[in-house]
Structure formats: C-alpha cells, structure tokens
C-alpha positions as CSV (number, residue, x, y, z in Angstrom):
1,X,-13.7,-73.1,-45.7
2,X,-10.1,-72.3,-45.2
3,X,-9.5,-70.0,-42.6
4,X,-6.3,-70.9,-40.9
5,X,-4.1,-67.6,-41.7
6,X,-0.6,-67.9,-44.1
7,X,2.3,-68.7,-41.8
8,X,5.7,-69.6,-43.0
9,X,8.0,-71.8,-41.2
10,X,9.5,-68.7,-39.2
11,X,6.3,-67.6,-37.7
12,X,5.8,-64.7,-40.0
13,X,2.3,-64.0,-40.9
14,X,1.4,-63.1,-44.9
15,X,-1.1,-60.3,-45.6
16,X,0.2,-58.5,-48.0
17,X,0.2,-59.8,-51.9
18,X,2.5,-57.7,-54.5
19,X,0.8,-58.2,-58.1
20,X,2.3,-57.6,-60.9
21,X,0.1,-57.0,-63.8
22,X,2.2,-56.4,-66.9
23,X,6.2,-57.2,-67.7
24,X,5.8,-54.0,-70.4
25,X,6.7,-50.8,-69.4
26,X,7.5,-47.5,-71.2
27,X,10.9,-46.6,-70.1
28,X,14.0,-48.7,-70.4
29,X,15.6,-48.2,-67.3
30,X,19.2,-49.2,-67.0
31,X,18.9,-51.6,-64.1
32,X,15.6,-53.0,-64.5
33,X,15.3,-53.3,-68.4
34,X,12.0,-54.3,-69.8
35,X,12.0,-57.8,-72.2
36,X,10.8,-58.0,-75.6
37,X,7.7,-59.7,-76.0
38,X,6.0,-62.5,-78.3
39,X,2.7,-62.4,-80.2
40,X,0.8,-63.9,-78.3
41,X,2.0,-62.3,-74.9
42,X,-1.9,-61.7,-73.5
43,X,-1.9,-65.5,-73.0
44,X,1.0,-65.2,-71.1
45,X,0.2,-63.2,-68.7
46,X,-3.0,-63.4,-65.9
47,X,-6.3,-61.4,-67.1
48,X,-8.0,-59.8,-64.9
49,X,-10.3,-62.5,-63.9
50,X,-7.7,-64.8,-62.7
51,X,-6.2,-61.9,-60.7
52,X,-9.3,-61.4,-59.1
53,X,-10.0,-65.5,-58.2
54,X,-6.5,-65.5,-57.1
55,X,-7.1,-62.4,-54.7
56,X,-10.4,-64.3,-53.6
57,X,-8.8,-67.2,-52.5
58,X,-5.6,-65.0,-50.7
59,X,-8.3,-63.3,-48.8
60,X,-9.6,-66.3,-47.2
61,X,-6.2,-67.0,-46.2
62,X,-6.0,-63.8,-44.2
63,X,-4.3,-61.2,-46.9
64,X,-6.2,-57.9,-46.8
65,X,-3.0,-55.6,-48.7
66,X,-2.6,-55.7,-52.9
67,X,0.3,-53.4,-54.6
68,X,-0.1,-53.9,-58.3
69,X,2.9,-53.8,-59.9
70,X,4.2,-54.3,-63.3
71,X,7.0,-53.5,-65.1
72,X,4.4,-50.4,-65.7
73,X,0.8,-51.2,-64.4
74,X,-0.5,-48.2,-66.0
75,X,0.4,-49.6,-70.1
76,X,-2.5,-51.9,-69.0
77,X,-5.2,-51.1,-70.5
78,X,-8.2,-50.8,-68.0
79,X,-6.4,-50.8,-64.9
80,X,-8.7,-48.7,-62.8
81,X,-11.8,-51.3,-63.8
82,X,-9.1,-54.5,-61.7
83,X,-8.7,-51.8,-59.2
84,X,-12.5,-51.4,-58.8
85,X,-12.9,-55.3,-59.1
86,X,-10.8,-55.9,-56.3
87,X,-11.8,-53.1,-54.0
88,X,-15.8,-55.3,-54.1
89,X,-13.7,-58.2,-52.2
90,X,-14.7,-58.0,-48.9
91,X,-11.5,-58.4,-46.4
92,X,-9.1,-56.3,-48.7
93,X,-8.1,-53.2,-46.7
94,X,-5.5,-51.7,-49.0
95,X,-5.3,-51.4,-52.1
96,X,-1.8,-49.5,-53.2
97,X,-0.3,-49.2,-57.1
98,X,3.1,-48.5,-57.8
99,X,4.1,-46.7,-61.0
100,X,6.9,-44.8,-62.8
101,X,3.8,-41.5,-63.5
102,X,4.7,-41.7,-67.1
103,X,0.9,-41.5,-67.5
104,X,-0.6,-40.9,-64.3
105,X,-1.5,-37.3,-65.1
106,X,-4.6,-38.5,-67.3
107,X,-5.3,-41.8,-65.1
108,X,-4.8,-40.0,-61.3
109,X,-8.6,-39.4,-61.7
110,X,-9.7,-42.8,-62.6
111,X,-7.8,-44.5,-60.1
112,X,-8.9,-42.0,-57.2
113,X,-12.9,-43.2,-58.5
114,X,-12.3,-46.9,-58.4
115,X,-10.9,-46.5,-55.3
116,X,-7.2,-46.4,-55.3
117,X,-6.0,-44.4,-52.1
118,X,-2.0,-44.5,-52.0
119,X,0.5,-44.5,-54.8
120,X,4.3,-44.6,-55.0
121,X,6.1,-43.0,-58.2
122,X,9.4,-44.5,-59.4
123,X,11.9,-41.3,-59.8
124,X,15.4,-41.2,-59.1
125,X,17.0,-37.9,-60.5
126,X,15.4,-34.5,-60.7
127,X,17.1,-33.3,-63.9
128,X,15.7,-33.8,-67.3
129,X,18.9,-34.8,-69.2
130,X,20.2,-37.6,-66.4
131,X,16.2,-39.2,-66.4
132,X,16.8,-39.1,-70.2
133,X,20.1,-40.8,-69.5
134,X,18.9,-43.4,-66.7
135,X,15.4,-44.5,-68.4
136,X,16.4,-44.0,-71.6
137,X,13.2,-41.6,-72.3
138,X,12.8,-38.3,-72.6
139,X,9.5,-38.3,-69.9
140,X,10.6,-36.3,-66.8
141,X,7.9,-33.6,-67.6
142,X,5.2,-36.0,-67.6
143,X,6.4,-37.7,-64.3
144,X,6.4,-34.1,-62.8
145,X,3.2,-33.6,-63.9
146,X,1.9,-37.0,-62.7
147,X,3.2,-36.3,-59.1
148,X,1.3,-32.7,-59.2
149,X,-1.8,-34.9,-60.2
150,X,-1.5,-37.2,-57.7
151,X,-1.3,-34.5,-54.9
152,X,-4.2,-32.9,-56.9
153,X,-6.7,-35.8,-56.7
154,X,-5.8,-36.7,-53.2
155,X,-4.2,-39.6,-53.0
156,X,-2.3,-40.1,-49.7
157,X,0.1,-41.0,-49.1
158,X,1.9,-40.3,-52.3
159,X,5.5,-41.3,-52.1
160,X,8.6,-41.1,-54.6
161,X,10.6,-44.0,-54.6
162,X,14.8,-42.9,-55.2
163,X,16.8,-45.8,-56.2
164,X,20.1,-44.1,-54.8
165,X,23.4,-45.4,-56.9
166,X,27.0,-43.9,-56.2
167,X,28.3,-41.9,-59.0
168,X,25.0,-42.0,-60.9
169,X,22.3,-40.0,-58.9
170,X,23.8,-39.9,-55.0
171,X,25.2,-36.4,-55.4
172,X,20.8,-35.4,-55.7
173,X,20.5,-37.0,-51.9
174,X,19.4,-33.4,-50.5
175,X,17.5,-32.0,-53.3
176,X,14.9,-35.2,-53.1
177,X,15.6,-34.6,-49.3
178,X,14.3,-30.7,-49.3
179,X,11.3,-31.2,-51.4
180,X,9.4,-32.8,-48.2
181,X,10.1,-29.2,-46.5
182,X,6.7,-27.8,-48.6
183,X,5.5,-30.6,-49.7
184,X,3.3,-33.5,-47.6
185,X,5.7,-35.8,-50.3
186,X,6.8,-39.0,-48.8
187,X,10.8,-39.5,-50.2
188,X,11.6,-42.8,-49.8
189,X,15.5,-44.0,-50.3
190,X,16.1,-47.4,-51.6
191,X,19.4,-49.0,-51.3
192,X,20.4,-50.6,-54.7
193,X,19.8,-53.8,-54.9
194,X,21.8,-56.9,-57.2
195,X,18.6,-58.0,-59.3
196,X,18.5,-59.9,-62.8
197,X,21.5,-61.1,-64.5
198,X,22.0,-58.2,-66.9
199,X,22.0,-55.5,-64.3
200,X,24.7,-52.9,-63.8
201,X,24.5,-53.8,-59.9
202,X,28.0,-53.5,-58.3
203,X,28.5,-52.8,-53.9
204,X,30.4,-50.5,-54.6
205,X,27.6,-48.1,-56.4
206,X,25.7,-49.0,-52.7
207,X,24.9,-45.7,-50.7
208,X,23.7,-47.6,-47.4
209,X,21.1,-46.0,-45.2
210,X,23.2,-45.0,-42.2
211,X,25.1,-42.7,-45.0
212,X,22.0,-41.0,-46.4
213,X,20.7,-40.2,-43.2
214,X,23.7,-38.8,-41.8
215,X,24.3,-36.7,-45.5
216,X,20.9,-35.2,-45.0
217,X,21.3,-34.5,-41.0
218,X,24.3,-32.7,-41.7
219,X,23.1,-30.3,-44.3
220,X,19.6,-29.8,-43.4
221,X,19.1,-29.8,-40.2
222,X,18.6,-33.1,-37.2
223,X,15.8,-36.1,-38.6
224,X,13.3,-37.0,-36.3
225,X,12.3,-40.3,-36.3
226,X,8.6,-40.8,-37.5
227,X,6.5,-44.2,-35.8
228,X,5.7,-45.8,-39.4
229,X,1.9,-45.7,-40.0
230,X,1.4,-48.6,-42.6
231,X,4.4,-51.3,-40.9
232,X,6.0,-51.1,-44.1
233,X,9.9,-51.8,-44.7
234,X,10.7,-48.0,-44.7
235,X,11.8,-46.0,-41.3
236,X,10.5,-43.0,-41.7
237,X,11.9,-39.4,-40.8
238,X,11.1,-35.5,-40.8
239,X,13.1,-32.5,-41.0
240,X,12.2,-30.0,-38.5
241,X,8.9,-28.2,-40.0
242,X,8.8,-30.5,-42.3
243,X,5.4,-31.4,-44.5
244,X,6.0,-34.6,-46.0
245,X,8.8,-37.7,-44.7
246,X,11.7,-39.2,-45.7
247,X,11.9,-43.0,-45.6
248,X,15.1,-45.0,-45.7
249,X,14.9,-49.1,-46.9
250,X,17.8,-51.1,-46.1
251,X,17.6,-54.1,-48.2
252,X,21.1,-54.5,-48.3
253,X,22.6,-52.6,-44.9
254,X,20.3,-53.9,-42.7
255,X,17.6,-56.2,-44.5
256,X,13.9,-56.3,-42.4
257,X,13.4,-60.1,-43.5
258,X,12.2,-60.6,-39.8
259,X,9.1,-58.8,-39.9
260,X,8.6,-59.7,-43.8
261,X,5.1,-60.2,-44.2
262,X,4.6,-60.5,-48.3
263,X,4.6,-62.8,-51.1
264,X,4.5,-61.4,-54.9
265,X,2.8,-62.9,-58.0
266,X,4.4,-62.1,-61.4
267,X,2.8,-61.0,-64.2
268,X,3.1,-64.4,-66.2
269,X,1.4,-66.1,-62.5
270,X,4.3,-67.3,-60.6
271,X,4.6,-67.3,-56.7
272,X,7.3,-65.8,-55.2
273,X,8.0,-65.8,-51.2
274,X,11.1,-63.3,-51.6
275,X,12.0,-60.7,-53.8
276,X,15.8,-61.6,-53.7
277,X,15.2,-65.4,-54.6
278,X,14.4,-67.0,-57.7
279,X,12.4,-69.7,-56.2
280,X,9.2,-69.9,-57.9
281,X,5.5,-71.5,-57.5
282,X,3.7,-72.2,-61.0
283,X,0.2,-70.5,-59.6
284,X,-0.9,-69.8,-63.8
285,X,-0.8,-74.0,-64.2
286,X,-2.9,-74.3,-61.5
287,X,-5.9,-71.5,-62.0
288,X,-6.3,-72.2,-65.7
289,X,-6.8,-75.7,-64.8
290,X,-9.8,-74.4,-63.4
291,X,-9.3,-77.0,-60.3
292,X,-10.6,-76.6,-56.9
293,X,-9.7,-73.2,-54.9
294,X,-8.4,-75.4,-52.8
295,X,-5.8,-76.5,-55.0
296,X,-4.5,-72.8,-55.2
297,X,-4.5,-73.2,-51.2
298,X,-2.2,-75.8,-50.9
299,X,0.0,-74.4,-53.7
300,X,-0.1,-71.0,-51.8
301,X,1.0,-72.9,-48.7
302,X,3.8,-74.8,-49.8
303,X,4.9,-71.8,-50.9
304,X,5.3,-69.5,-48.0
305,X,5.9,-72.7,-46.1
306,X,9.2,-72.8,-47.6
307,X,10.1,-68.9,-47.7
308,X,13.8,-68.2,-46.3
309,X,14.3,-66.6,-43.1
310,X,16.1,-64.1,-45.1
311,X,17.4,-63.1,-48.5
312,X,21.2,-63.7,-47.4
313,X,22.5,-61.0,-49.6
314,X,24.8,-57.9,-48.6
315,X,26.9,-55.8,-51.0
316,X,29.8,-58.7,-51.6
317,X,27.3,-61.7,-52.2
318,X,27.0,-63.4,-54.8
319,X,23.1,-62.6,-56.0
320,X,20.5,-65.3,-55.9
321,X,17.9,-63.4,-58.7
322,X,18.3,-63.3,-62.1
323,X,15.3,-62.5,-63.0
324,X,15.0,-58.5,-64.3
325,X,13.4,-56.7,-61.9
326,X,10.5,-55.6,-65.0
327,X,9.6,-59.3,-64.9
328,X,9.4,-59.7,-61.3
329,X,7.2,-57.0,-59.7
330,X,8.1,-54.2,-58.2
C-alpha cells in the first residue's frame, strides 16, 4: 500500500528505528539523569500496542532494525512479551535492546526465548566505588553478573558500551581494552557527547577516538582493523589473538551523519530524525487518534524528509539538545 522506502532529502535510506520504551530507569547517572514522574505516567507513554502498530506501519516503509531503548527498558514490566510481539512482524530482521544489566541476570533467559539475539550493556568504570560514584547506585555486582548471563544464554554479539570522560573514567581505557583478549566481549568507546541541559558535558572532558586508539596501540599491542558486520556507527578493532573487538564511535571527532540510516521514537511517542537535535514529530497525537496508517506515513515522512545532513556539533559548539538523554532513547 505504501511501499516506496524512507529517504531523507540527502539520499540516505531509513531502516533502522531506535524505541524507547520507558523514561524510568534505576540508576541516576550523572550525565543522563532520569526525571521524576506523574501519576498518571502510563498514559504518557506508548503501550505496547501502539509500539507494535507503529513498527507495522515502519515496516512497510522499508525498516527491518528495532533497538528498544529506554531510560532502562528492562523496569518495563513484560518486556520480553513486545520483544516476542515484534519478532511475529514479518520484514523485521533485527531486533537488538540496549540496557544498563541492572537486572538482566534474571531476564537474559526470557529475552534469549522471545527472540532477542544481540544486546549492548551500559558500563563505564570497572570499580565498584567509582560506578557507585557515577550512577549513583551501588549495582556493579549485578551488572557483572548480567554480562556473565548474557554470554551464558548466548546472545551475540554482546557489547559494553564505555562512555569515556577525561578525569572521570579515561585513566580505565586499557582495562576495558584487555578484557576482549579472553573474552568474545565487544568494547565499544563512545565519545562524550553534550546532551540535555543539565548535563555535566564540557570538550574538555572529550577523549576523541584517534586518542583511545593510539592509548591502547601503544600499551597493548598494534589494532587491526575489523570490516564491521552490522554497518553500525562503530569501527571496529582487535588486538592480536584477540576474542572479542574493540569499537570506537566518533560522534564528536569525526561524526558518521553521512551514512546515518536511523530515526528514534521516545518513550512519550515523539519522532526524532537525529539524536543531537531537538526537532520533534508528535507521532502519540496521531496513533491515538486512531486515524488512517496512512496518516502515520505522511507524518513519518515529513519527518525524515526534513532530517539534517548532520548534527553540526564538535567539542566547542554550542549544543542543539536539551532534552536528557533518559528521555530521549538511547
């Protein structure tokens, strides 16, 4: 009925849809602080079902990829049964779930049966008393122990995502580095990035990629480069002998808007074509209007029509998103 694939107005093709399911999480981290939330928050936010007409509609405009996202998707209550629900929709490919493994140790089973495949874990320091210090939680044994379980159960890839900050957890580069020596861990590197109004973002707490890659060649050993399975925004790397990878992102350094090929939905149902911008698309109005699919369609387009060749930020800008990144999606 509406076949013609999402194309923005740089020739860049959409298939992949970031979801975020919940704004709640259970840690307070100190640059992406969770809001407090009103009584009747469940109406604020898209249920299941609408997630699931949404992802319909998306399908027939060519996406086959869903991350679900949150704040923490995993405080959702019956997050495997969406997972399940959207894994029936013929023409998704991928379905992927990021999470911060506060509580995947009990759920890595039920995800692996409704058939989640991949997973990234939010962790940026490997000591107890700085994660206490950073999320505000005490929790660093149960995100341990949710890794283990997600190696356990099978999921592959599973990656840890390293938000690296100068001064706060840069000086851990080559620990997060090593574990890929004897493990089949994917380490990915994020460069920090200025989002929501009340972060502690500042360029000069910006490790860029160039610098961790060189840190890590010189004290363990040359990086080969890895051909990047999934076309994702990471380049990927292995030490010599190495089991698992080490992935850089360059947001910030040297920003991949060119091949960008992803819109995100946030948990209260609004579009947005870039991560970095706080231009919005009210997609919630429209589904609990109940209107024509088609409606959602032309929303959808308008949308990407209009997404930015790129995100025009670097570590002096002046930042474009105020939103926290809790409420956004990660």
């Amino acid at each position: 009925m509406f076949k013609l694939p999402l194309q923005d107005g740089h020739n860049r093709l959409v298939s992949y849809v970031r979801i975020s399911v919940t704004d709640r999480c259970n840690l307070r981290c100190s640059y992406c602080s969770a809001p407090s939330f009103s009584s009747n928050y469940r109406e604020q936010i898209l249920s299941y079902e609408e997630i699931v007409r949404l992802v319909r509609v998306l399908v027939n405009l060519g996406v086959d990829k869903v991350r679900l996202t949150g704040g923490e998707p995993l405080v959702r209550r019956h997050i495997d049964s969406l997972i399940t629900r959207l894994n029936d929709i013929v023409g998704i490919n991928d379905i992927s779930l990021t999470t911060n493994g506060v509580l995947l140790e009990k759920l890595a089973d039920p995800l692996r049966d409704a058939g989640l495949r991949r997973i990234n874990i939010s962790l940026d320091t490997l000591d107890r008393k700085r994660f206490k210090e950073i999320t505000g939680r005490d929790y660093f044994t149960r995100v341990r122990a949710g890794i283990e379980a997600a190696l356990a159960v099978g999921f592959d890839p599973v990656k840890v995502n390293v938000v690296v900050m100068r001064g706060v957890n840069d000086d851990e580069l080559l620990d997060f580095a090593a574990l890929t020596l004897n493990s089949p861990l994917h380490i990915r590197f994020i460069e920090y990035m200025p989002i929501g109004v009340s972060s502690t973002w500042s360029g000069d707490k910006v490790v860029t990629g160039a610098q961790m890659l060189a840190r890590i060649s010189e004290n363990l050993g040359k990086l080969e480069p890895v051909v990047a399975e999934s076309g994702g925004p990471a380049r990927l790397y292995h030490l010599p002998g190495a089991s698992g990878r080490i992935g850089v992102i360059t947001a910030m350094s040297n920003h991949f808007c060119a091949t960008c090929n992803r819109i995100r939905i946030t948990a209260d149902g609004r579009l947005r074509p870039c991560l970095l911008s706080d231009d919005e698309f009210d997609l919630k109005k429209v589904l609990r209007a109940d209107g024509d699919p088609l409606e959602i369609v032309e929303l959808v387009r308008q949308a990407v029509a209009g997404k930015s060749s790129e995100h025009g930020m670097s570590c002096n800008a002046e930042r474009k998103c105020t939103r926290l990144m809790s409420t956004i999606g990660g």
